[in-house]
C-alpha positions as CSV (number, residue, x, y, z in Angstrom):
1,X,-138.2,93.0,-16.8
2,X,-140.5,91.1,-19.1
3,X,-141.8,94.2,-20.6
4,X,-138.5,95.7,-21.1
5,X,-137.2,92.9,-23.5
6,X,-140.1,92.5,-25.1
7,X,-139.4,96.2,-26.0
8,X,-135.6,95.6,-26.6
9,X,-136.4,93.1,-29.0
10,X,-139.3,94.7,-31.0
11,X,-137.1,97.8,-31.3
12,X,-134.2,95.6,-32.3
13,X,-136.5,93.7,-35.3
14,X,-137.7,96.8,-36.2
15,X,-134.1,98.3,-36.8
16,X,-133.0,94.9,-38.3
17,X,-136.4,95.4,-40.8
18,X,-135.5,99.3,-41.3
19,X,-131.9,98.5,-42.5
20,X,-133.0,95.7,-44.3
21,X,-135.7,97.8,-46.4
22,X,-132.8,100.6,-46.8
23,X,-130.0,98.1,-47.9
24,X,-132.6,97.1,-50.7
25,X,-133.7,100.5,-51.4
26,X,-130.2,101.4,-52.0
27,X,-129.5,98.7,-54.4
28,X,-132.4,99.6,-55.9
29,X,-131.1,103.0,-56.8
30,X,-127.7,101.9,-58.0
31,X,-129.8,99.4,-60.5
32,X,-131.8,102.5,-61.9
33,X,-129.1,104.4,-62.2
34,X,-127.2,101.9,-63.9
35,X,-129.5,101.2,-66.6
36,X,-128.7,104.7,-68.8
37,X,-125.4,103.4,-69.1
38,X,-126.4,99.7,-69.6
39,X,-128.8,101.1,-72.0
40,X,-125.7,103.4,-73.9
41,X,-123.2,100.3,-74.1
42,X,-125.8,98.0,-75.9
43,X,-126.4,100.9,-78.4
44,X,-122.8,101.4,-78.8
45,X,-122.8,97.7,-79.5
46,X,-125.7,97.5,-81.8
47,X,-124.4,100.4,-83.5
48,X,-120.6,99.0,-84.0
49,X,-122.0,95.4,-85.6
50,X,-124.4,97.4,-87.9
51,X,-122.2,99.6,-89.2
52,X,-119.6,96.7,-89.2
53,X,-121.7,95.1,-91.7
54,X,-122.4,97.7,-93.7
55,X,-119.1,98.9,-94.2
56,X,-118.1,94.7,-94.9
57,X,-121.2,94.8,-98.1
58,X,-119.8,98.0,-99.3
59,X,-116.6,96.7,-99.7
60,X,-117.6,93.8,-101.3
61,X,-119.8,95.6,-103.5
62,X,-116.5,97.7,-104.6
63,X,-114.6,94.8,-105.0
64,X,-116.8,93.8,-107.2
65,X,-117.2,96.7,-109.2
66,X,-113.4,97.0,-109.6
67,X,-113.0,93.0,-110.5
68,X,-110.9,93.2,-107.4
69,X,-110.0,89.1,-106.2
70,X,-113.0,87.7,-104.1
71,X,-110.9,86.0,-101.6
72,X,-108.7,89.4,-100.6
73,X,-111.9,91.3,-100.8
74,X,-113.4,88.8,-98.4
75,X,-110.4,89.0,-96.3
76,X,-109.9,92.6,-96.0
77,X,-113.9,93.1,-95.4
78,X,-114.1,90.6,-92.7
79,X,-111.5,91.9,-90.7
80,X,-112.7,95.6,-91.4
81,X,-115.9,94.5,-89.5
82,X,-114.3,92.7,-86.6
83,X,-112.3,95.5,-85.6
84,X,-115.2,98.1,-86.0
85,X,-117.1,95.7,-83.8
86,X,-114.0,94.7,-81.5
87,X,-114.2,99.0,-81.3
88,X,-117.7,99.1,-80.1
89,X,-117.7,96.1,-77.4
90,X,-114.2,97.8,-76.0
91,X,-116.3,101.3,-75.8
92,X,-119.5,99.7,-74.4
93,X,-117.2,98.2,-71.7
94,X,-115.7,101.2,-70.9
95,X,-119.3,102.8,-70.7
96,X,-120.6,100.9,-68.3
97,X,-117.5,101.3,-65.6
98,X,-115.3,98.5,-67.3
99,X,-111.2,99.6,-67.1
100,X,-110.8,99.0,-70.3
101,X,-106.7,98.9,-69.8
102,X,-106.3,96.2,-67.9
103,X,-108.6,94.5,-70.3
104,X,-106.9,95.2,-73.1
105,X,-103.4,94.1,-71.8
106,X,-105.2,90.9,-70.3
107,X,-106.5,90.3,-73.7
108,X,-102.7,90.9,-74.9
109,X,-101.4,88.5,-72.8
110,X,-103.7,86.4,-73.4
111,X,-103.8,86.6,-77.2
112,X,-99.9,85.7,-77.2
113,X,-100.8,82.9,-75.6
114,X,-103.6,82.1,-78.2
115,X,-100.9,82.6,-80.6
116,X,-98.5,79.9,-79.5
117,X,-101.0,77.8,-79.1
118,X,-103.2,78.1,-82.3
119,X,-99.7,78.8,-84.4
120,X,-100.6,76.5,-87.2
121,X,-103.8,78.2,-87.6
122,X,-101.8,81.9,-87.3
123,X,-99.2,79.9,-90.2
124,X,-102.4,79.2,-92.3
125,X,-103.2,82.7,-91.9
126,X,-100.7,84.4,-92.9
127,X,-99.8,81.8,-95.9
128,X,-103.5,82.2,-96.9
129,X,-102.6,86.3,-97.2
130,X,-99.1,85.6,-99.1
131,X,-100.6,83.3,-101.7
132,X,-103.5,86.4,-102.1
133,X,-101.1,88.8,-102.8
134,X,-98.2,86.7,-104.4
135,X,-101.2,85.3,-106.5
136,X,-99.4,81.8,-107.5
137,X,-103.0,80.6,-109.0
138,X,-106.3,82.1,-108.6
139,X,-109.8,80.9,-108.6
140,X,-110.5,78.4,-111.4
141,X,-107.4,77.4,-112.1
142,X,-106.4,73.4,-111.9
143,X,-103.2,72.6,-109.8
144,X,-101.5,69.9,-108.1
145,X,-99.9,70.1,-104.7
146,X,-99.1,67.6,-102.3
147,X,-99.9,64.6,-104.1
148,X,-103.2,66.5,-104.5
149,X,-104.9,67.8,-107.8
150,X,-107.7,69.7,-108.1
151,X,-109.8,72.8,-109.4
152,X,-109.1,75.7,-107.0
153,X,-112.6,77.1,-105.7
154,X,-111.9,78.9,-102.8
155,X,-109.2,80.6,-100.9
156,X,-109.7,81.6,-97.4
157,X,-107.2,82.7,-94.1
158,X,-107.0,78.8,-93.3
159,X,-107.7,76.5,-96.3
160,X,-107.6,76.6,-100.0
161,X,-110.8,74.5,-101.7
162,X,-110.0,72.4,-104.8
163,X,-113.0,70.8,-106.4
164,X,-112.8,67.4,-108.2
165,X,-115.8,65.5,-110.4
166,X,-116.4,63.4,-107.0
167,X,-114.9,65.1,-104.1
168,X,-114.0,68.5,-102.3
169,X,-110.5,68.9,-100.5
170,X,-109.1,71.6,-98.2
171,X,-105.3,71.9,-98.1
172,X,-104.1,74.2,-95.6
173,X,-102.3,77.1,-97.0
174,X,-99.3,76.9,-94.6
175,X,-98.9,73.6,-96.6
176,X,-99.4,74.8,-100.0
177,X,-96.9,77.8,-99.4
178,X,-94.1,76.0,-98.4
179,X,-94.4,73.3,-100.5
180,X,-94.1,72.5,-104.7
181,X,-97.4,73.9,-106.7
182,X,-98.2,72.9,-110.6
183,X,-100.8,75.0,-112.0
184,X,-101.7,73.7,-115.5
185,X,-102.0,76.0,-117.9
186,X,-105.4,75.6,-118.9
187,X,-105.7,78.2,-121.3
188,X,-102.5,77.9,-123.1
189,X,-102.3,79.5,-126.8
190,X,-102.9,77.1,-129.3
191,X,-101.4,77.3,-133.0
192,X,-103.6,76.8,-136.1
193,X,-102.3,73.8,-138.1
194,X,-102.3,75.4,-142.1
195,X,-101.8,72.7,-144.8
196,X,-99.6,73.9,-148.0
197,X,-101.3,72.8,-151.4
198,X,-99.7,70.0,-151.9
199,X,-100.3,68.8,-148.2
200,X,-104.5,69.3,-148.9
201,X,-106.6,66.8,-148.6
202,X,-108.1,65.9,-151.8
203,X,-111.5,67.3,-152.7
């Protein structure tokens, strides 16, 4: 009897020690064959931020060439690379086994929450692109807004930068859309004063 459980339980150990090293041996497998496609999404997402920097200097670089404005080139290549990278994390995802749908309408939902939430910064936003393309004032010119006066340095999706001999100050654009703007006119024509004959001064 002694014998016979001594047997029972070795066999039953030895099963327990077999199904063990099988269980491992099969996770082991799935990890090996996971890695080609681990290995594919990372490239993908290499790739995607590369090339989304690239394509974000060449832009620049035409904008500069064509004297487009700084700040809407700046604009238009940052979001050019975000959504070329955005592209490549979405199909490295979807490489590795992600379902990519239900991500995408999660991130929906959750982006229109963001959106309510974060609406002053969506209003700087999208006052920041008006005042691009309306163009009310530009880079170096000297305005007043908001009890504020300034040199305008900077324009950017949230803030506008106005320099001062002593100081730096960011007004957000949501407030400078909506409200009153003096630009001075710092390059206003001038008219030569001539003096008639009798009005010269005398030698």
């Amino acid at each position: 009897m002694l014998i016979y459980l001594l047997f029972a339980e070795s066999s039953t150990s030895d099963s327990a020690a077999l199904l063990d090293h099988s269980r491992w041996l099969e996770m082991w497998n799935r990890i090996v064959e996971f890695l080609p496609q681990l290995a594919v999404s990372g490239l993908i997402v290499l790739v995607s931020w590369i090339a989304g920097r690239i394509v974000d200097r060449l832009i620049q670089r035409a904008g500069r060439l064509r004297n487009t404005n700084a700040d809407a080139v700046g604009i238009i290549a940052t979001a050019v690379r975000w959504t070329i990278i955005s592209i490549g994390l979405v199909t490295g995802l979807g490489t590795v086994g992600v379902n990519v749908s239900a991500m995408v309408a999660g991130l929906g939902l959750t982006g229109l929450a963001l959106g309510i939430a974060l609406k002053d910064v969506v209003s700087n936003s999208i006052a920041g692109i008006l005042i691009l393309i309306y163009k009310p004032f530009r880079r170096g010119d000297r305005i007043s807004a908001t009890a504020l006066e300034g040199t305008v340095t900077q324009i950017d999706l949230r803030y506008t930068t106005l320099e001062t001999a002593d100081r730096r100050i960011l007004i957000p654009n949501s407030s400078l859309f909506v409200n009153s703007i003096i630009v001075f006119r710092t390059n206003a024509p001038t008219t030569p004063l001539t003096l008639s004959d009798s009005q010269s001064p005398p030698p």
